[in-house]
C-alpha positions in Angstrom: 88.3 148.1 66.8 90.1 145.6 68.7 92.2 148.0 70.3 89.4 150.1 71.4 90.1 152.9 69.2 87.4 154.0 66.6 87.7 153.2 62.7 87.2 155.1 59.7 87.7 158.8 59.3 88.2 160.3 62.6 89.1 163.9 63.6 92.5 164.7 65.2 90.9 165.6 68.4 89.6 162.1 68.8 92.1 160.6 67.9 94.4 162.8 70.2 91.2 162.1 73.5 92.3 158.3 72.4 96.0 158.0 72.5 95.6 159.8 75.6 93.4 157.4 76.9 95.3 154.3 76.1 98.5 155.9 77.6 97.0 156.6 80.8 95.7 153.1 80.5 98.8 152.1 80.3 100.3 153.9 82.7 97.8 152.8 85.0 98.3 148.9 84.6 102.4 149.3 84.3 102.9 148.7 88.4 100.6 144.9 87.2 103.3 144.6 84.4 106.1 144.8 87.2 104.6 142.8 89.3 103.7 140.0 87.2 107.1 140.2 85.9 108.7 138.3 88.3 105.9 136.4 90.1 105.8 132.7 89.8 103.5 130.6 87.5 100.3 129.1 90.0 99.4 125.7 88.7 95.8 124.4 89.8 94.5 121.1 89.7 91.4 120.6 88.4 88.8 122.0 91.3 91.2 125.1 91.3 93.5 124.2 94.4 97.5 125.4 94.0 99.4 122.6 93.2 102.9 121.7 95.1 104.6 120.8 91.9 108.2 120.2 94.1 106.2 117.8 96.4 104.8 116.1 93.5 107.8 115.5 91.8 109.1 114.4 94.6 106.3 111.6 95.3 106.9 110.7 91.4 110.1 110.0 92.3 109.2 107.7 95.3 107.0 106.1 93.3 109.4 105.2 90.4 111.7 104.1 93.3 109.2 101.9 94.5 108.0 100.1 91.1 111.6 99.8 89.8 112.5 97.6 92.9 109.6 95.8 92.7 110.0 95.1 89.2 113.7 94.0 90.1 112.2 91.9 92.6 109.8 90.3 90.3 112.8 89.8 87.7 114.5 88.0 90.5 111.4 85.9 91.1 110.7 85.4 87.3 114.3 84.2 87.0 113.5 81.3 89.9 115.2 81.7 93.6 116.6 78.2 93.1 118.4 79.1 90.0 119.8 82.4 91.2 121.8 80.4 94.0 122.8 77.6 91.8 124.2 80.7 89.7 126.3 82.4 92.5 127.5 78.9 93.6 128.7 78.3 89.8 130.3 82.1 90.1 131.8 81.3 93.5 133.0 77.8 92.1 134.5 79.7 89.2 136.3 82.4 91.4 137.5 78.9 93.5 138.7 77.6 90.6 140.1 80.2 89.0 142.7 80.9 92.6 144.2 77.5 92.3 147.0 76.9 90.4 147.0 75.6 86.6 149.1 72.8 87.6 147.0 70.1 89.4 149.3 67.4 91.1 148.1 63.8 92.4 147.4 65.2 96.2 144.8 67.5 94.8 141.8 67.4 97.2 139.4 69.0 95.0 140.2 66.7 92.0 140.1 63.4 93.5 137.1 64.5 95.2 135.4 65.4 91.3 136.9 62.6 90.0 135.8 60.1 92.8 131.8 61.7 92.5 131.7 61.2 88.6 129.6 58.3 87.5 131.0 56.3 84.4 129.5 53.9 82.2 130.4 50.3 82.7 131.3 50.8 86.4 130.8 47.8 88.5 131.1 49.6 91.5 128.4 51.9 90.1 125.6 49.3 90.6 126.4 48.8 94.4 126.7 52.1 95.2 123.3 52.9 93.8 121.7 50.5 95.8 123.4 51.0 98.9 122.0 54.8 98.5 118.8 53.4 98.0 118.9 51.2 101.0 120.0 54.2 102.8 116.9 56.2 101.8 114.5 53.7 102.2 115.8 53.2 106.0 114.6 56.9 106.6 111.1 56.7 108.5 108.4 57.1 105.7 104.9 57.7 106.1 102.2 55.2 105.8 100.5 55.5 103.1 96.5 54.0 102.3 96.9 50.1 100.3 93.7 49.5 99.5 91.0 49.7 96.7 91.4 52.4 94.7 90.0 55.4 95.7 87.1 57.8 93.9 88.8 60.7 92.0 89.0 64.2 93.8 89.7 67.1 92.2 92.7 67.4 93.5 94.2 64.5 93.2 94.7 64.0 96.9 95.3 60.3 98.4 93.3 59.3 101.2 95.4 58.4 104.5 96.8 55.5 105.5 93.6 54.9 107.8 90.7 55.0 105.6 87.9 52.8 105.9 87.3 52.7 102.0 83.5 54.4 102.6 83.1 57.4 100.6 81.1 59.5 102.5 80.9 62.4 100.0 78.3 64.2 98.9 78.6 63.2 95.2 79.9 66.7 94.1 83.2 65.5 92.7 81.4 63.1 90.5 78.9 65.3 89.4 82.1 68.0 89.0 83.9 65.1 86.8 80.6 64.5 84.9 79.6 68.0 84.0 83.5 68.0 82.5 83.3 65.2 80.6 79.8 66.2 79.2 80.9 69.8 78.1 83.8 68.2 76.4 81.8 65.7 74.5 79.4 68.2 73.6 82.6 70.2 72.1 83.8 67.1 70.4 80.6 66.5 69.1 80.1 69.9 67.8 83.6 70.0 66.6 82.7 67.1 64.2 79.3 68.5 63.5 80.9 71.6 61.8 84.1 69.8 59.8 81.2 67.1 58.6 80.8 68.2 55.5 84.3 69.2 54.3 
C-alpha cells in the first residue's frame, strides 16, 4: 500500500514487525519535523538561486515610485505647460480678488485699470489705438525676408533667405518626393472609383 504496509490477510506478527517499523520511522524523522517547523519558506527563481523577496519588494516599490511621477509628469505635460500657468494665474487672480473688499469705490486701481483694457464695440478711440500698436510693432527690427519669384516646394515648407539668387541648385529629390505623392494618390483615387463603379 501507500503507506508501506502490506494488504490483504496478514498475520499479527507482521503486522506487529510494521507498526514497529513505522514508529521508529517516525521517531527517527521527528527532530526534521522540529526543525522544519519553524524554518523559513526559500523561494528560488527559476535557475534555482534564493530569492531576496524584502529586496524585491522593495525595488517594486522604487519602481512604482518612479512610473507614478512620471506619469504625473506626463499628465502635467498632456495638460500643456502654458495652460497650467495661465491656471495658477486665474487661481492667484481669484485669491487677489477674493481679499479685496466687496465694495469697489471710484479710486479703485484694479478696476479702472480692467475697465480702461476692455475693448468695446463702436469705440472711436479703439481704431487708433490699434494702429498705433501696430505702428509700434512694425518699428521693432524685423528680418529680411526673400521678395522674389516664388520658390520650388520643399518638404518642409521652408522659405528661402532673403539672399537667394532664385537658382535651384537641388538635386531634383523634392520634386520627384512631390511626384511619387501625387502619383500614389491618384492611383488610390483611381482605384477608389474603379471599385464603387458599378454600384
Amino acid at each position: 500500500m501507500l503507506s508501506g504496509v502490506k494488504a490483504g490477510l496478514v498475520s499479527a506478527e507482521v503486522l506487529r514487525r510494521e507498526q514497529q517499523e513505522l514508529r521508529r520511522h517516525e521517531r527517527n524523522n521527528r527532530h526534521l519535523e522540529e526543525e522544519s517547523q519553524h524554518s523559513e519558506t526559500v523561494f528560488r527563481d527559476k535557475w534555482g538561486r534564493k530569492r531576496d523577496l524584502a529586496q524585491e519588494r522593495l525595488e517594486q516599490r522604487q519602481e512604482a515610485e518612479a512610473k507614478s511621477e512620471r506619469d504625473e509628469q506626463y499628465a502635467r505635460w498632456g495638460k500643456g505647460l502654458a495652460q497650467g500657468r495661465q491656471q495658477q494665474q486665474n487661481v492667484e487672480d481669484a485669491i487677489r480678488e477674493m481679499q479685496k473688499p466687496l465694495a469697489r469705490y471710484i479710486d479703485d486701481q484694479d478696476l479702472d485699470r480692467m475697465l480702461r483694457e476692455q475693448e468695446r464695440e463702436g469705440d472711436p478711440m479703439a481704431d487708433f489705438i490699434k494702429k498705433r500698436k501696430a505702428k509700434e510693432s512694425k518699428e521693432k527690427k524685423e528680418r529680411p525676408r526673400y521678395n522674389g519669384p516664388a520658390p520650388p516646394l520643399n518638404r518642409f515648407n521652408i522659405w528661402p533667405g532673403h539672399r537667394w539668387d532664385g537658382v535651384d541648385r537641388s538635386n531634383g529629390f523634392e520634386q520627384q518626393r512631390f511626384a511619387r505623392i501625387a502619383n500614389k494618390k491618384a492611383v488610390q483615387e483611381l482605384a477608389y472609383k474603379w471599385s464603387v463603379e458599378d454600384m
